[in-house]
C-alpha positions as CSV (number, residue, x, y, z in Angstrom):
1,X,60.3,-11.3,17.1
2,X,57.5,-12.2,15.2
3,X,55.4,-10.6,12.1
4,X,52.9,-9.5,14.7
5,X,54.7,-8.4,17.3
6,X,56.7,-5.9,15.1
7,X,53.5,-4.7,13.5
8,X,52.2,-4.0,17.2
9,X,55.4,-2.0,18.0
10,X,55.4,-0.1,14.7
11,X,51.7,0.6,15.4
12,X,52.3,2.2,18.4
13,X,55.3,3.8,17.6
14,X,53.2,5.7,14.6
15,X,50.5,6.2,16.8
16,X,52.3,8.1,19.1
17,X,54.4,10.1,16.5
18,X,51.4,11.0,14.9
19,X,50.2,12.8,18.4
20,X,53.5,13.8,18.9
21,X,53.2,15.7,15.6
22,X,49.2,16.9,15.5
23,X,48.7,15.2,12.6
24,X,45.4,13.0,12.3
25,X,45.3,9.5,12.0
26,X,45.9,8.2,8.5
27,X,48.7,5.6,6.6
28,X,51.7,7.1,6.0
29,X,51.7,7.0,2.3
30,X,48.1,8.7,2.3
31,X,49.6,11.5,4.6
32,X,52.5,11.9,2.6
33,X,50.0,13.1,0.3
34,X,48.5,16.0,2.6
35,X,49.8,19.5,1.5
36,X,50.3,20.2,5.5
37,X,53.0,18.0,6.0
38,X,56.1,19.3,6.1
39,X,59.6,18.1,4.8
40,X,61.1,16.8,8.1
41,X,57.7,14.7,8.6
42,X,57.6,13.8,5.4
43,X,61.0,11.9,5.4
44,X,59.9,10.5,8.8
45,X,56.5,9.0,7.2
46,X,58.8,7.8,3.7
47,X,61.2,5.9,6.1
48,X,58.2,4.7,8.4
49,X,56.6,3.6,5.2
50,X,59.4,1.7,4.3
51,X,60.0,-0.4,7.6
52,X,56.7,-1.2,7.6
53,X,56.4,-2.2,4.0
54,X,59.6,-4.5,5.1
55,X,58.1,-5.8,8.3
56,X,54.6,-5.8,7.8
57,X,54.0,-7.1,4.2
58,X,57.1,-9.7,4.4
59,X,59.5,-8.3,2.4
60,X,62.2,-9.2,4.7
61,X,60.9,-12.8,4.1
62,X,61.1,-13.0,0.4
63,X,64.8,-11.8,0.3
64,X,67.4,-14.6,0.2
C-alpha cells in the first residue's frame, strides 16, 4: 500500500472516530491539547498521532 493510500485510510478512520466521539474536527496533537478530552481519548489520539506520524510523514521510510 502506498503513502497515499494509508493517509486516505487513516483519514477516514479519524474522521469517523472523531464523530464517533463528538469531538470537532481538529489534528490529534491540537486536540490532545483540549481540556475536554478525556483519558481514554486521549491515548486513542497519542497512538493515532503516532501511526500517522509513521505513515504519513515517512518515518517508516527512513528506518533501516
Amino acid at each position: 500500500m502506498t503513502g497515499f493510500a494509508h493517509e486516505r485510510r487513516l483519514c477516514d478512520l479519524y474522521g469517523r472516530w472523531l464523530d464517533s466521539q463528538g469531538l470537532p474536527a481538529m489534528s490529534a496533537d491540537e486536540l490532545l491539547l483540549e481540556p475536554y478530552v478525556n483519558e481514554l481519548q486521549a491515548k486513542w489520539l497519542g497512538r493515532f498521532y503516532r501511526v500517522w506520524d509513521h505513515f504519513v510523514d515517512g518515518s517508516h521510510r527512513r528506518r533501516k
